[in-house]
C-alpha positions in Angstrom: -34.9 41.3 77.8 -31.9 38.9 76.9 -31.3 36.3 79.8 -27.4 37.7 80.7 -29.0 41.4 80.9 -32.0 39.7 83.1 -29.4 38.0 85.0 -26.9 41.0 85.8 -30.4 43.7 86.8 -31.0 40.7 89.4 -27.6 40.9 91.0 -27.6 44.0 90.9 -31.1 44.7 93.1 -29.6 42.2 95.5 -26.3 43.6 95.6 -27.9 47.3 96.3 -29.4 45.8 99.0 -26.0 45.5 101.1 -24.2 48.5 99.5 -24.2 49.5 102.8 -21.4 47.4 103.7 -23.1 44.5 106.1 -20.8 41.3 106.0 -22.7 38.3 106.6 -21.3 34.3 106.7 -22.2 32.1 103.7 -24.9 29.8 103.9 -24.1 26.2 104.3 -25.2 25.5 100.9 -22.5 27.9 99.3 -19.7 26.4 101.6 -20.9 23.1 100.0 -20.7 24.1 96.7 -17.2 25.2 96.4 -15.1 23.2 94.5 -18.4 21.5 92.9 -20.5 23.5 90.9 -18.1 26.6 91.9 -14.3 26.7 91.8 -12.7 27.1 95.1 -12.7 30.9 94.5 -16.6 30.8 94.5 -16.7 31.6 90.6 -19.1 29.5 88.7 -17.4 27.1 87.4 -19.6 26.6 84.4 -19.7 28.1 81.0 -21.9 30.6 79.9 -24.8 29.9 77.8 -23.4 30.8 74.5 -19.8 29.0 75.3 -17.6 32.3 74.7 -16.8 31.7 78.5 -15.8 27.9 78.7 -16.5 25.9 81.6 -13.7 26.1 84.4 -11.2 23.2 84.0 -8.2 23.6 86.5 -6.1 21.2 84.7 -2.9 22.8 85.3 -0.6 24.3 88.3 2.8 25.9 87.7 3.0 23.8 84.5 1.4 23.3 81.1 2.4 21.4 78.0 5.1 23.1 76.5 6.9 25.0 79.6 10.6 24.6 79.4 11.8 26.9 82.3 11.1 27.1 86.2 11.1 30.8 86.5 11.5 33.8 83.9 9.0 34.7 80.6 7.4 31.7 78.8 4.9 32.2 75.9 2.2 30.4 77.7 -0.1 27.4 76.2 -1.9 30.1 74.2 0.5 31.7 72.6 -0.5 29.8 69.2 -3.9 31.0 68.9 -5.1 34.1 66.6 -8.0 36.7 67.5 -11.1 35.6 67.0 -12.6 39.4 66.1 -11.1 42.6 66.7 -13.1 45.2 68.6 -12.7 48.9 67.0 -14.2 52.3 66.7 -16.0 51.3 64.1 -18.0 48.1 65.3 -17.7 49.0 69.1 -21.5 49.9 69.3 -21.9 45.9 68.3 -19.8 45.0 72.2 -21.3 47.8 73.7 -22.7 45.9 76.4 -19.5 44.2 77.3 -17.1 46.9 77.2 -16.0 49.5 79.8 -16.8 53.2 79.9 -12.9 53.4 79.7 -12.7 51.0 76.9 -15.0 52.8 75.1 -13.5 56.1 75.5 -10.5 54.9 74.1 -11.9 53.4 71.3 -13.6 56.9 70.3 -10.6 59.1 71.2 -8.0 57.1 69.8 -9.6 55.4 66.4 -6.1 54.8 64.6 -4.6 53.3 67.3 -6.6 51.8 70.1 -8.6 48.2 69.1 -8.7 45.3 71.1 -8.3 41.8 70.2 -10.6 39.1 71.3 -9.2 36.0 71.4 -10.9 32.2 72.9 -11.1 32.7 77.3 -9.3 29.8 78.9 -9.8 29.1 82.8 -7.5 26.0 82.8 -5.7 27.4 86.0 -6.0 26.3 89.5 -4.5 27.6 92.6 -2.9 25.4 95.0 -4.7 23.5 97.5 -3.8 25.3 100.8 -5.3 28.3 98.8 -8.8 26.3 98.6 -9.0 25.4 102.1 -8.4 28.6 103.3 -11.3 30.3 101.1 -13.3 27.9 102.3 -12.4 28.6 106.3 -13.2 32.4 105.2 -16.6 31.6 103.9 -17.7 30.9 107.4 -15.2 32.9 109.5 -14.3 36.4 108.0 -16.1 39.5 108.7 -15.5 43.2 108.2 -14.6 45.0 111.6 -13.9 48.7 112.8 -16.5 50.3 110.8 -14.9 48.4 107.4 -11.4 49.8 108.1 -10.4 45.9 109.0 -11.1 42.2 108.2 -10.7 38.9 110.0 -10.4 35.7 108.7 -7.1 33.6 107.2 -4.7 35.2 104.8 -4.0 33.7 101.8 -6.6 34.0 99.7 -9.3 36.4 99.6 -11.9 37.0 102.8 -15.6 36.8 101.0 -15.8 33.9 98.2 -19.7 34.8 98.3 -19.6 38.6 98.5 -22.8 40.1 100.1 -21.3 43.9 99.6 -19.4 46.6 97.9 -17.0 46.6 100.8 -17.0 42.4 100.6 -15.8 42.7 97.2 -13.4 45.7 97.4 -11.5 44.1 100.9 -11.0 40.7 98.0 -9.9 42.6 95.4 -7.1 44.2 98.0 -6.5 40.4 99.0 -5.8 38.3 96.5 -4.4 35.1 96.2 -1.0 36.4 94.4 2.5 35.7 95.0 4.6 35.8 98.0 7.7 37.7 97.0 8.2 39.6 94.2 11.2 41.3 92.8 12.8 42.8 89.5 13.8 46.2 87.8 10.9 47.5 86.3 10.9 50.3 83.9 8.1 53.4 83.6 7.7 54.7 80.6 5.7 57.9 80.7 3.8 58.6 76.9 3.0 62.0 76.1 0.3 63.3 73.8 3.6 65.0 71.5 5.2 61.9 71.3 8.0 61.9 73.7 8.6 59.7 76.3 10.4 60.0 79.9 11.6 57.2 81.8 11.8 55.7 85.4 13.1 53.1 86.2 13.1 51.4 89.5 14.5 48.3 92.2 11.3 47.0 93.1 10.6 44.3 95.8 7.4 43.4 97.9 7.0 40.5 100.4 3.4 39.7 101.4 4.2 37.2 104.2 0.0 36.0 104.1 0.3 35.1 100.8 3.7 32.2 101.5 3.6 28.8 101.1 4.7 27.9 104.1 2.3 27.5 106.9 5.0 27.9 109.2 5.5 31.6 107.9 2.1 32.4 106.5 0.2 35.5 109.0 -2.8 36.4 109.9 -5.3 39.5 108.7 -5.3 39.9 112.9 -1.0 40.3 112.2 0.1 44.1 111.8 1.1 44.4 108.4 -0.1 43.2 105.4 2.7 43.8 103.0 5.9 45.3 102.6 7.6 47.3 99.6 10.9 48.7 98.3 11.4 51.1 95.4 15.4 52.5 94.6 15.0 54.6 91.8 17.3 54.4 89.2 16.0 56.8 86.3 15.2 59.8 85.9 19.0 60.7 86.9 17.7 63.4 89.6 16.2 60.7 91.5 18.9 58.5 91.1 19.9 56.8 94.5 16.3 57.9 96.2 14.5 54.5 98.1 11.6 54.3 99.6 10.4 51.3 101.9 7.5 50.7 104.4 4.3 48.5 104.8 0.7 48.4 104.6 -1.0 47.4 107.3 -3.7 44.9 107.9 -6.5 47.0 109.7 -6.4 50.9 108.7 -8.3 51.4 112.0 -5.1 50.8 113.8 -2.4 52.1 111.9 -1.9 53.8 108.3 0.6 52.8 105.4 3.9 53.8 106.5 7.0 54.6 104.5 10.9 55.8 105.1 12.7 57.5 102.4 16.6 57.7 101.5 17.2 61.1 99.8 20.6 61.1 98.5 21.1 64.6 99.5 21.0 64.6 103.0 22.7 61.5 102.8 19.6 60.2 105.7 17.1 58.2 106.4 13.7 59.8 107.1 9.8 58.6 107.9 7.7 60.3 105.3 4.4 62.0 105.6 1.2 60.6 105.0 1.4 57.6 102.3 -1.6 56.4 100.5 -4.8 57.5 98.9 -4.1 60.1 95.8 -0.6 60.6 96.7 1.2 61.0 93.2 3.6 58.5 92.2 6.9 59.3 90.6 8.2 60.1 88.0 5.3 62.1 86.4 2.1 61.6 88.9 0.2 60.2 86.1 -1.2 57.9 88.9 -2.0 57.7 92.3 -0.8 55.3 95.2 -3.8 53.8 95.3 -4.0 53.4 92.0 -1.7 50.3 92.1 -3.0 46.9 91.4 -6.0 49.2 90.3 -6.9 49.6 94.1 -4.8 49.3 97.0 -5.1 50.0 100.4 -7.5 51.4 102.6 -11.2 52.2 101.0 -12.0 54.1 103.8 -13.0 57.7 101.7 -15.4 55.9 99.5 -19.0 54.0 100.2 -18.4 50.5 97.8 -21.4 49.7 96.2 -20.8 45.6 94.4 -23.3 46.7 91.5 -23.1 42.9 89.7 -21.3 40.5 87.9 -21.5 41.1 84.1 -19.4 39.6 81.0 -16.8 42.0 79.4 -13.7 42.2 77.3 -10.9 42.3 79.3 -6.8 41.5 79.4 -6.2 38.6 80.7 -3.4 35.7 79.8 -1.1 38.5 78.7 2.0 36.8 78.8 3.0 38.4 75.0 3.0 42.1 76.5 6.0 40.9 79.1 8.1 39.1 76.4 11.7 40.2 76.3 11.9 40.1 72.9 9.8 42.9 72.1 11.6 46.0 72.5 9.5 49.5 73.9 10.2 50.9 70.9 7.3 48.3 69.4 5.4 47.8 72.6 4.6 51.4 72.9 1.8 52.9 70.8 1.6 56.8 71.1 -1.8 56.4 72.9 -1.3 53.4 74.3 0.3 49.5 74.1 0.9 48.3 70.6 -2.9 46.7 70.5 -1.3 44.3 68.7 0.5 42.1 71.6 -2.3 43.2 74.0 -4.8 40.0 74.6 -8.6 40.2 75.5 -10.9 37.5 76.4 -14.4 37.5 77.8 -14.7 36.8 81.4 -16.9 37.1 83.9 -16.4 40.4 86.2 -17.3 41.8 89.9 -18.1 45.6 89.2 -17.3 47.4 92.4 -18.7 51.1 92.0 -16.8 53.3 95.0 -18.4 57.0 95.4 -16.2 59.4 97.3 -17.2 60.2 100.9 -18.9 63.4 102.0 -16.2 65.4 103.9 -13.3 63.5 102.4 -11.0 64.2 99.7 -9.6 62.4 97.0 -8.4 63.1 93.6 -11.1 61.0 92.1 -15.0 61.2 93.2 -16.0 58.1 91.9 -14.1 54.8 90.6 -15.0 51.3 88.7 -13.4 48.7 89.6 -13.6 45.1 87.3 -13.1 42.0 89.2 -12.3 39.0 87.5 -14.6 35.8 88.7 -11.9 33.8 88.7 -8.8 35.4 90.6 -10.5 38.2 92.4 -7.6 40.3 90.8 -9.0 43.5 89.4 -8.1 43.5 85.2 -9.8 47.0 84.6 -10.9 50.5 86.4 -12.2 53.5 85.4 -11.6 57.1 87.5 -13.8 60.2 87.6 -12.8 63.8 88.3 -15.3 65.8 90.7 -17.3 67.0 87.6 -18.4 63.5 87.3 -16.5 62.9 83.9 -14.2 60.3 82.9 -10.8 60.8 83.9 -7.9 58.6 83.9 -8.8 54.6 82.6 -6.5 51.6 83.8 -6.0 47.9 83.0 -3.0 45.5 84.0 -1.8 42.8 81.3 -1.8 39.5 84.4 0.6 36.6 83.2 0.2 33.3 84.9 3.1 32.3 86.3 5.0 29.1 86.5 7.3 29.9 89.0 4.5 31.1 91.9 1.7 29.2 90.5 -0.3 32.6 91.0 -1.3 35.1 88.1 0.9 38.0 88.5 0.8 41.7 87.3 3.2 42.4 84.2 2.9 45.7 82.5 0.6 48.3 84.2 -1.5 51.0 81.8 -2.6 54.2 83.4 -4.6 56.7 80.6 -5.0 60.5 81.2 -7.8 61.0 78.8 -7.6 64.6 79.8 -4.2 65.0 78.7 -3.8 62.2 76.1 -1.1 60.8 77.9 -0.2 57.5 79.2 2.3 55.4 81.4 3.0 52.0 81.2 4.6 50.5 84.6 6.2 47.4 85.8 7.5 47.0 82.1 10.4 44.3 82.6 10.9 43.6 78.5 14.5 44.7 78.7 15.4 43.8 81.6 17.4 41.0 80.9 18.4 38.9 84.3 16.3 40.9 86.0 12.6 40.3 84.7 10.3 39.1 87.5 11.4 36.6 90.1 8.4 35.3 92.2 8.3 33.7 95.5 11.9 33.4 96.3 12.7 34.2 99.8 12.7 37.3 101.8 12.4 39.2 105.0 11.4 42.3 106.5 14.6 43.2 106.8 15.1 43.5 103.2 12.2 46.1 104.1 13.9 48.2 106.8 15.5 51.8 107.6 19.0 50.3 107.2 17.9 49.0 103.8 16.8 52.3 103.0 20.3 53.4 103.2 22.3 50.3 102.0 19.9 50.5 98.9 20.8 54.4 98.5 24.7 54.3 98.7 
């Protein structure tokens, strides 16, 4: 048996041991070792044995040689380098191992125009040093509460460095380290197996006040809410004035995600029913609201199971896909991006298995979620129907960003392989003055009722 297959069967016997969800403190040993032999995330901060994954460096925060603006795209320090392979139909049984059961579907349904390019994996990032401290506070101090529906601990980075469980890993992956603030106008471009395309486009804003840099403003997971959000839709016309705002909460024991909603034709302001879970997401439902960041709020209506850590072929350092200069008409394939200006590298990845709940209902029975070592941000997840078959397969094309010093979401790829359809979200390419701005400040009032209407008029 090779040593990485050795090494994933033996985190994943441990790991089944705590599917069940226990949360337990890291040993003193682990608190010891972060920032030494592991980054301050917990991630190993060695190579792998064959060097395709280089040892972490962390030689650079919100710069690198060759930036020449504070906020807005930049091509990134890698934006030189050209593929080392190129994964296809053909030679995907070769990568087998280190590709996704969506990854691989793809490949096979889409031969002509699906193929990922591998180029060299750089961890020369490193998140800033209040981030650090706080992870290593968690290590000793966070613990799953109300039957997993809540978390203690510091906000601002994620909870369990040292995951002991699926539901360890799954609360990280909802809690980031990411940026504060976010806003822009984001286009949707819904991809339909015919060819044609229909568009969104939204006003999009979120504050997530745990994630500031300010200590002074920075909450707590024991604060009410988590996050806030703000969508005014632009396109499709007959949605044109609609906004929607709310929050998340911190503990789903306590309270639910709440939203208000502007509909232009009553000219009023109303709460909305039940927000979350497999609620479809306008303009075409080809996603879910939980389906955001890959998962998002609560994971109540599934058991998590953290099945290992294993090397794949993901997206990652995909500043190319957010580049104003390419125009949709280039960056969007007919099944999905232009493989051409999407970037993979091989990283190490958390796979969180979550099987739907007896009694429960969701849209999808059982989901895969890939956690990158690194960031804790999920790059990749796969979603199965209640036949047990393959469904709808997502990735997000992260960025790192100069102006937060965080990696943050660009373009956003949710596959129907049922319907041979796709939609790419939170595309900002033509934006113009309004492509991403990242931790510049705002308040909950930007998040209100009132807001709700202002942003409708």
């Amino acid at each position: 048996m090779k040593c990485s297959a050795l090494r994933f069967l033996l985190l994943s016997v441990g790991a089944l041991a705590w599917s069940a969800g226990a949360s337990a403190a890291a040993t003193a040993e682990q608190v010891a070792s972060l920032g030494k032999d592991r980054t301050c995330m917990g991630a190993e901060r060695a190579g792998n044995a064959d060097g395709s994954i280089p040892e972490f460096t962390g030689k650079w925060f919100k710069t690198w040689p060759g930036q020449t603006q504070e906020h807005g795209y930049e091509p990134g320090p890698y934006a030189d380098e050209e593929p080392l392979f190129t994964i296809t139909a053909e030679n995907a049984d070769e990568y087998a191992e280190q590709l996704t059961a969506g990854q691989k579907a793809l490949l096979a349904k889409y031969p002509d125009d699906f193929r990922m390019k591998v180029y060299p994996t750089h961890r020369d990032f490193r998140f800033a040093d209040w981030v650090c401290d706080i992870i290593k506070k968690n290590a000793t101090e966070a613990t799953i509460v109300d039957d997993g529906l809540g978390i203690t601990g510091t906000t601002g980075a994620p909870p369990f460095p040292f995951p002991n469980s699926g539901l360890e890993a799954i609360w990280n992956v909802i809690n980031p380290h990411r940026a504060s603030t976010e806003q822009a106008v984001t286009d949707i471009a819904n991809v339909y197996s015919n060819g044609s395309i229909a568009w969104g486009r939204n006003k999009f804003m979120t504050l997530n006040p745990g994630n500031d840099p300010d200590p002074d403003k920075r909450a707590s997971f024991a604060d009410h809410i988590n996050a806030y959000f703000y969508t005014g839709y632009i396109l499709p016309r007959r949605d044109r004035g609609f906004v929607a705002v709310g929050y998340q909460p911190n503990n789903f024991s306590k309270d639910a995600t709440q939203s208000w909603q502007y509909v232009p034709g009553t000219r009023r302001v109303r709460q909305a029913p039940e927000v979350g879970f497999d609620t479809p997401v306008p303009p075409a439902g080809m996603r879910v609201v939980d389906d955001d960041y890959l998962f998002n709020g609560s994971p109540e209506r599934y058991t998590w199971k953290l099945v290992g850590k294993k090397e794949f072929y993901v997206p990652f350092h995909n500043n190319r896909v957010n580049d104003p200069a390419i125009p949709y008409s280039d960056l969007l394939g007919p099944h999905s991006l232009n493989p051409d200006y999407v970037r993979y590298e091989k990283r190490r990845v958390w796979v969180i298995e979550g099987e739907l709940k007896d009694g429960v209902r969701h849209i999808y029975k059982k989901r895969t979620v890939y956690a990158d070592e690194d960031t804790w941000l999920a790059l990749w997840a796969d979603s199965y129907d209640n036949r047990d078959e393959l469904w709808r397969t997502n990735f997000v094309a992260y960025f790192y960003s100069q102006e937060s010093g965080t990696y943050h979401r660009g373009a956003s790829i949710y596959h129907d392989l049922n319907a041979g359809a796709y939609e790419a979200g939170y595309l900002t390419n033509e934006r113009g003055n309004d492509w991403w701005r990242l931790n510049v400040p705002l308040t909950p009032d930007h998040f209100s009722a009132q807001a709700a209407a202002r942003g409708g008029h």
